[in-house]
C-alpha atoms as an extended CHARMM CRD file, in Angstrom:
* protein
*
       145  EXT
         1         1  UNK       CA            -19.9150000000      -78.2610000000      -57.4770000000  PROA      1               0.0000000000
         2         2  UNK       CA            -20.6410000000      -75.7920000000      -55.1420000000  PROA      2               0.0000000000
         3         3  UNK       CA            -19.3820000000      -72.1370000000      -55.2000000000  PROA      3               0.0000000000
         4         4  UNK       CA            -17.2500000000      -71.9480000000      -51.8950000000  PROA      4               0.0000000000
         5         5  UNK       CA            -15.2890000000      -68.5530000000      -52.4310000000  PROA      5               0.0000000000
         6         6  UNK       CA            -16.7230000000      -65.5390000000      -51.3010000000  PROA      6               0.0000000000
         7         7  UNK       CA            -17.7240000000      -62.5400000000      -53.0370000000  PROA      7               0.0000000000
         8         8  UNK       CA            -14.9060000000      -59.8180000000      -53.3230000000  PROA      8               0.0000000000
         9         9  UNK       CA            -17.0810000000      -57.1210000000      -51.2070000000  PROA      9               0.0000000000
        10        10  UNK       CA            -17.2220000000      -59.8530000000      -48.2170000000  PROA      10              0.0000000000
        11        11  UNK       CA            -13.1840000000      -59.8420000000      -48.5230000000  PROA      11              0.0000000000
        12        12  UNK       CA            -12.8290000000      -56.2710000000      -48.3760000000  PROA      12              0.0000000000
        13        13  UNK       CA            -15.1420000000      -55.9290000000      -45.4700000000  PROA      13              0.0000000000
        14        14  UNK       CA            -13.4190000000      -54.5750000000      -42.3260000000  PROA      14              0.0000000000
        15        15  UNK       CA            -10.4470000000      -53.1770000000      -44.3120000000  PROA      15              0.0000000000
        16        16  UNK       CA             -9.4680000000      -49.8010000000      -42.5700000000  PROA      16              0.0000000000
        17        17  UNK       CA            -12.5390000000      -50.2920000000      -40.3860000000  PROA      17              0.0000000000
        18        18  UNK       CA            -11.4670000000      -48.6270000000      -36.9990000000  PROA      18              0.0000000000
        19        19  UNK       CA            -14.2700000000      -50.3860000000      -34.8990000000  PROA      19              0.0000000000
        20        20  UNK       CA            -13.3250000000      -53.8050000000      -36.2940000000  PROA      20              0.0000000000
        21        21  UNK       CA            -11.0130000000      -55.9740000000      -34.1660000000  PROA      21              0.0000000000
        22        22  UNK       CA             -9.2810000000      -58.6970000000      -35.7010000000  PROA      22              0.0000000000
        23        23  UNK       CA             -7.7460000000      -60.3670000000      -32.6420000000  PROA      23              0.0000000000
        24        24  UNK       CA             -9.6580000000      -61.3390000000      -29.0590000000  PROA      24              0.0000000000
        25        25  UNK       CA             -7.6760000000      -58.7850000000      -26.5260000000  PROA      25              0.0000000000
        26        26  UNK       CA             -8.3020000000      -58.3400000000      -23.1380000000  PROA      26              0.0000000000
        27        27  UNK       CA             -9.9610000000      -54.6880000000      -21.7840000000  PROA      27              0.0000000000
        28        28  UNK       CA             -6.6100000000      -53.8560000000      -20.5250000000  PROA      28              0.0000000000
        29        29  UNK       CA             -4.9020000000      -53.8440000000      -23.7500000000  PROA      29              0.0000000000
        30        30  UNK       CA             -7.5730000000      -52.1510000000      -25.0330000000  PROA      30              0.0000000000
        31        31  UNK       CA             -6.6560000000      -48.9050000000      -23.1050000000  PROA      31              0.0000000000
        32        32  UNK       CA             -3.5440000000      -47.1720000000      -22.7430000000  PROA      32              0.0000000000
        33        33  UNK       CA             -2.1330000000      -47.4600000000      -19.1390000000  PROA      33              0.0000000000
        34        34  UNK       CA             -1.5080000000      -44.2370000000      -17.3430000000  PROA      34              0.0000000000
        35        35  UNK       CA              2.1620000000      -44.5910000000      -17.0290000000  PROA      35              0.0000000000
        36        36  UNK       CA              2.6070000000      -46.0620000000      -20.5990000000  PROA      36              0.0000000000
        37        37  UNK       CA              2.8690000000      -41.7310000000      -21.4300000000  PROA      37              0.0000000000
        38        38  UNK       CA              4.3680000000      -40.4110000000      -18.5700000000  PROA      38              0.0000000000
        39        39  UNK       CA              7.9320000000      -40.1000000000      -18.1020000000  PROA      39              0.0000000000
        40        40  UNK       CA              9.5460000000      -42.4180000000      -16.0120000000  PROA      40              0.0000000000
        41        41  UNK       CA             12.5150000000      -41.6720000000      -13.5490000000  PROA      41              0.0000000000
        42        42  UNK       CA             15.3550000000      -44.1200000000      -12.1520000000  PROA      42              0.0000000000
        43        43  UNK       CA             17.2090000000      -44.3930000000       -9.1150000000  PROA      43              0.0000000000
        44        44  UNK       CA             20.1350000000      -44.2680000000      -11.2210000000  PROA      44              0.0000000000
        45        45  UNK       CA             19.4660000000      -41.5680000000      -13.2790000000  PROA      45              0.0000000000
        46        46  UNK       CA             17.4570000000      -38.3600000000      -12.0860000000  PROA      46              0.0000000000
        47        47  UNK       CA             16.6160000000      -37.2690000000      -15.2390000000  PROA      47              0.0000000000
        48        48  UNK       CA             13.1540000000      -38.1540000000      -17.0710000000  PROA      48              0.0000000000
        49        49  UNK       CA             13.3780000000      -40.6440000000      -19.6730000000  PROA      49              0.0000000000
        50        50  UNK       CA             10.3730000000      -39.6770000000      -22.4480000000  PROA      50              0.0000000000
        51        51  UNK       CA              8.8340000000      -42.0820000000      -23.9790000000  PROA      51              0.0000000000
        52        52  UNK       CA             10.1090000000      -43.1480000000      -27.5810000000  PROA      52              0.0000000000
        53        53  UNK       CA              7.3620000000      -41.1740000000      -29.5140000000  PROA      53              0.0000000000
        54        54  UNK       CA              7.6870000000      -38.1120000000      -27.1510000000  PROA      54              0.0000000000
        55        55  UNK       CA             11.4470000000      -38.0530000000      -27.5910000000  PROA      55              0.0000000000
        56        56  UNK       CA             10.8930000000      -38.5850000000      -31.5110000000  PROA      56              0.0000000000
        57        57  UNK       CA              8.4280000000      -35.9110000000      -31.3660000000  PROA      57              0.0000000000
        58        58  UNK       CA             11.4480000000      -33.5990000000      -29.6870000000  PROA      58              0.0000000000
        59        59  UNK       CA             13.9610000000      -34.0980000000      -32.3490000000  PROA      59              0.0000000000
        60        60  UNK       CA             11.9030000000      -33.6060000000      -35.1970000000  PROA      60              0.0000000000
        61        61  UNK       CA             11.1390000000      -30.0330000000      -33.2920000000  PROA      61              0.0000000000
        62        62  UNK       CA             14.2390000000      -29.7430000000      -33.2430000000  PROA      62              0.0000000000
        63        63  UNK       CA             15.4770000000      -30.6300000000      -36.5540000000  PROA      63              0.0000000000
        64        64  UNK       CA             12.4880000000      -27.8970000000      -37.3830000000  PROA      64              0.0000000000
        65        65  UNK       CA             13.7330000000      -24.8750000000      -35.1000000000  PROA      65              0.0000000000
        66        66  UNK       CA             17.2250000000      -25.5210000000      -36.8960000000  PROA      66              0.0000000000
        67        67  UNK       CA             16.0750000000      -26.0630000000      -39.8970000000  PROA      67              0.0000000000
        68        68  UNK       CA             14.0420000000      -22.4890000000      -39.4510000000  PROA      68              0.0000000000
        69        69  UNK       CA             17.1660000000      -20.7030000000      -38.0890000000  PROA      69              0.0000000000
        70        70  UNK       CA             19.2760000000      -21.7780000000      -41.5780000000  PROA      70              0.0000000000
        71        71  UNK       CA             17.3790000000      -19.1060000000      -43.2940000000  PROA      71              0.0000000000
        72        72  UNK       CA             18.5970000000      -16.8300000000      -40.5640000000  PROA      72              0.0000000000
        73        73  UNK       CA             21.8490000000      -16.7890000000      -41.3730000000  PROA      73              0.0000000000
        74        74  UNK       CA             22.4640000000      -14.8710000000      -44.5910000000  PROA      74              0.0000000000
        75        75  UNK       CA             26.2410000000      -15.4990000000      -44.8140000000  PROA      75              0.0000000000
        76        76  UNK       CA             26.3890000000      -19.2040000000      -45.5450000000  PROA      76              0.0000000000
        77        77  UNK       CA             30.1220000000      -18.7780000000      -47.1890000000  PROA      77              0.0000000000
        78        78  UNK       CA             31.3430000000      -20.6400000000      -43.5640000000  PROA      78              0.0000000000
        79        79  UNK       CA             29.8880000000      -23.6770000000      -44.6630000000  PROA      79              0.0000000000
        80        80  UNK       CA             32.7380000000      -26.2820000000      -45.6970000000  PROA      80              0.0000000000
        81        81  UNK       CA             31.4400000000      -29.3780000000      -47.9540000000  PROA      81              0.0000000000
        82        82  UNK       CA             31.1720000000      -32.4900000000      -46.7590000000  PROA      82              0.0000000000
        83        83  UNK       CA             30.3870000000      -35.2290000000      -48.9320000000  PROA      83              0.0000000000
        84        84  UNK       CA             27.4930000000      -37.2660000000      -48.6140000000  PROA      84              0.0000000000
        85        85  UNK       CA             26.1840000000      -40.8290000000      -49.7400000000  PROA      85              0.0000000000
        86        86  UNK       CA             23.8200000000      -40.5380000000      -52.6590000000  PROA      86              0.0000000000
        87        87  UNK       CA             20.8470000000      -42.1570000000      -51.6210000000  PROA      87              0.0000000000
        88        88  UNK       CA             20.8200000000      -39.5030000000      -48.7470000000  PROA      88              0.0000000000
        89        89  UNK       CA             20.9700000000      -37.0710000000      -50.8710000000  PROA      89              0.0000000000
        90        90  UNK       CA             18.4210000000      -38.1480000000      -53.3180000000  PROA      90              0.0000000000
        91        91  UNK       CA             16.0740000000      -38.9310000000      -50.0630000000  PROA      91              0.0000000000
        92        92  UNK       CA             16.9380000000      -34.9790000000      -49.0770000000  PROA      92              0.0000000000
        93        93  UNK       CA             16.1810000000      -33.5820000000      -52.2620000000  PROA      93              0.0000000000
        94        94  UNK       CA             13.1800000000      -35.7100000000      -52.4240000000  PROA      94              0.0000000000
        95        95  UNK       CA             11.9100000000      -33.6440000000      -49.4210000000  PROA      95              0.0000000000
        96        96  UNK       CA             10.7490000000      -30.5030000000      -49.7030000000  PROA      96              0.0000000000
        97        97  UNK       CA             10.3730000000      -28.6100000000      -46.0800000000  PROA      97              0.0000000000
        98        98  UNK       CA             10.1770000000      -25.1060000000      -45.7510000000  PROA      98              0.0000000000
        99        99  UNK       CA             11.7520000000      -24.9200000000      -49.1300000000  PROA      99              0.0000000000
       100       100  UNK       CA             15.4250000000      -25.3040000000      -47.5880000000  PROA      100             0.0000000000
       101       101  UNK       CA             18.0610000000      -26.9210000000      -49.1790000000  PROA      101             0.0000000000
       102       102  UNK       CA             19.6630000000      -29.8180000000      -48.9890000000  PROA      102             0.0000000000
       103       103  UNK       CA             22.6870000000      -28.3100000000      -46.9870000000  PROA      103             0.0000000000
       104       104  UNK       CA             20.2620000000      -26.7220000000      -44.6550000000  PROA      104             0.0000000000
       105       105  UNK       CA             18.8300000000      -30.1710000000      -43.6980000000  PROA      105             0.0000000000
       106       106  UNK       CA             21.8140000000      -31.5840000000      -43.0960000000  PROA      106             0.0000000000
       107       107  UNK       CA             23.2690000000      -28.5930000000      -40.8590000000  PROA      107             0.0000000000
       108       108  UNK       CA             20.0030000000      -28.6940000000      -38.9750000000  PROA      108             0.0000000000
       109       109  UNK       CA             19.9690000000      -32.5370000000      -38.5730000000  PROA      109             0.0000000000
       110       110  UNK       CA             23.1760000000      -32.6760000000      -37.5070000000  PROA      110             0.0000000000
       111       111  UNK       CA             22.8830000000      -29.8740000000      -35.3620000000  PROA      111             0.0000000000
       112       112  UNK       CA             19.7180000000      -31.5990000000      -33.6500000000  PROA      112             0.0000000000
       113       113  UNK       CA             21.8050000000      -34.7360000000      -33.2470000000  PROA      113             0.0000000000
       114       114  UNK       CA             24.6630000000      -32.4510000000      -31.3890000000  PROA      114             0.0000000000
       115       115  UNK       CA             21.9110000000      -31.0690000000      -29.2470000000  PROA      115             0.0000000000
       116       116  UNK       CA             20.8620000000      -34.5040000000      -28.3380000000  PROA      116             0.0000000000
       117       117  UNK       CA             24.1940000000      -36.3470000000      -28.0880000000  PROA      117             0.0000000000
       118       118  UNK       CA             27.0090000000      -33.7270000000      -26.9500000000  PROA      118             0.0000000000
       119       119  UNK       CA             27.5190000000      -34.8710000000      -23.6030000000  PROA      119             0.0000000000
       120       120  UNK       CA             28.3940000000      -38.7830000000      -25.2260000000  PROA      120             0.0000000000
       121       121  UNK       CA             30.5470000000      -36.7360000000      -28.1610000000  PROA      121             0.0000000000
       122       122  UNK       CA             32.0360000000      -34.8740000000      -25.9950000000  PROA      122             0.0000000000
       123       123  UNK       CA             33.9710000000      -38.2510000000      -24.8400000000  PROA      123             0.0000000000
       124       124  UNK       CA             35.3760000000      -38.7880000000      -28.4920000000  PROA      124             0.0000000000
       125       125  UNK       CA             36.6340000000      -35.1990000000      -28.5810000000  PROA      125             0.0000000000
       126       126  UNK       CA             39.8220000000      -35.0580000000      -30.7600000000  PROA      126             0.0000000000
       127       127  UNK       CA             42.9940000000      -32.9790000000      -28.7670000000  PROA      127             0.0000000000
       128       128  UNK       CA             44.1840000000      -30.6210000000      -30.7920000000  PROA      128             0.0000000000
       129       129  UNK       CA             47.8600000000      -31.6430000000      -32.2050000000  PROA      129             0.0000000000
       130       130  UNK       CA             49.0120000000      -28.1540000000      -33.8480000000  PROA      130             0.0000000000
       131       131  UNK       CA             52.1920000000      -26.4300000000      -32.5240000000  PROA      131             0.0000000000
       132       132  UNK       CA             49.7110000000      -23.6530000000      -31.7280000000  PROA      132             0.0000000000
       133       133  UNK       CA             48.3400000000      -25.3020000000      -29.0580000000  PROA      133             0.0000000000
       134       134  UNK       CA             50.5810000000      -24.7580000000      -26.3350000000  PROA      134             0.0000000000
       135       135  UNK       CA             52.4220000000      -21.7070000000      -28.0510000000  PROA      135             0.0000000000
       136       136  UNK       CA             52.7430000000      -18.6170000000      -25.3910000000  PROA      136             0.0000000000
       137       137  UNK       CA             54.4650000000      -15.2520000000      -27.2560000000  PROA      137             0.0000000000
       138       138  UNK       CA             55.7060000000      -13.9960000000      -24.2750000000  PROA      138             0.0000000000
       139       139  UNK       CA             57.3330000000      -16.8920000000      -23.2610000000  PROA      139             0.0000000000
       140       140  UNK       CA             58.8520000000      -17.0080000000      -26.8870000000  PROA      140             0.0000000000
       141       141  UNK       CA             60.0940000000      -13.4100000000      -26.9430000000  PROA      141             0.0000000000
       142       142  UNK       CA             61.6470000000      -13.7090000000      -23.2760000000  PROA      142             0.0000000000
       143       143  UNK       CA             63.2060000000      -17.0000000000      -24.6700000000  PROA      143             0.0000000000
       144       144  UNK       CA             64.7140000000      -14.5830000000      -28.1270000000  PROA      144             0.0000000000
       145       145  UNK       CA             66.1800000000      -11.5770000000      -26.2180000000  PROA      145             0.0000000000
C-alpha cells in the first residue's frame, strides 16, 4: 500500500506566508482602488461619509481623548452609578488602558458615543415633567399680594 498522506512540513507550508495566494484573483482585486479610501459625498447629504475603518479609527480616538480627560477631573463625587451587565464589566476590567478604571471607560465610551450620535439622541430627548419647569417667581408673588 502506498503512503498517500503528506508529510506534516508540506501541510504547514504557506501558513502565514504573505506572498502565498490561495485563490486565482484578478490584478484589480489585487490593488486597492483609489476611491475604496477616500471619502465619498452624496447629493443628499453634503457631508463626507468615511470609510468604516476610518470612522472606527475616529471613535477609538475618541474614546482615547475621553478616556485621557477622566484623569483630568479630580472631583469624580458627580458621578451617579449606573449599573452594568457583568460580562461588560468583566470585559472592562479585563482591559487595562492607561490604567483607568472601569467607570472611566464607560464615561469616556459613552461620551464618544454622545459625540457621535447627539444629533439622532437629540430626537428621543425626554421633556422635562417637574412643576419647576414652567414656574416664574414673579408671576407667583404678583399672583400672592
Amino acid at each position: 500500500m502506498k503512503n498517500d498522506i503528506p508529510a506534516l512540513d508540506d501541510l504547514m507550508q504557506g501558513i502565514n506566508d504573505p506572498d502565498i495566494i490561495l485563490a486565482d484573483e484578478s490584478p484589480d482585486m489585487l490593488e486597492p482602488t483609489p476611491q475604496s479610501h477616500k471619502e465619498e459625498t452624496t447629493e443628499e447629504n453634503t457631508e463626507a461619509v468615511l470609510s468604516p475603518q476610518v470612522e472606527q479609527e475616529r471613535y477609538w480616538n475618541d474614546f482615547l481623548k475621553h478616556l485621557e480627560a477622566s484623569d483630568e477631573q479630580n472631583d469624580k463625587s458627580e458621578r451617579l452609578v449606573c449599573r452594568l451587565d457583568r460580562d461588560l464589566a468583566d470585559s472592562l476590567d479585563d482591559c487595562v488602558i492607561y490604567n483607568r478604571s472601569r467607570s472611566d471607560m464607560v464615561n469616556a465610551i459613552v461620551r464618544s458615543f454622545f459625540d457621535a450620535y447627539l444629533p439622532q439622541l437629540a430626537q428621543f430627548r425626554r421633556e422635562k415633567k417637574s412643576l419647576f419647569t414652567n414656574f416664574n417667581q414673579q408671576a407667583y408673588e404678583k399672583e400672592k399680594n
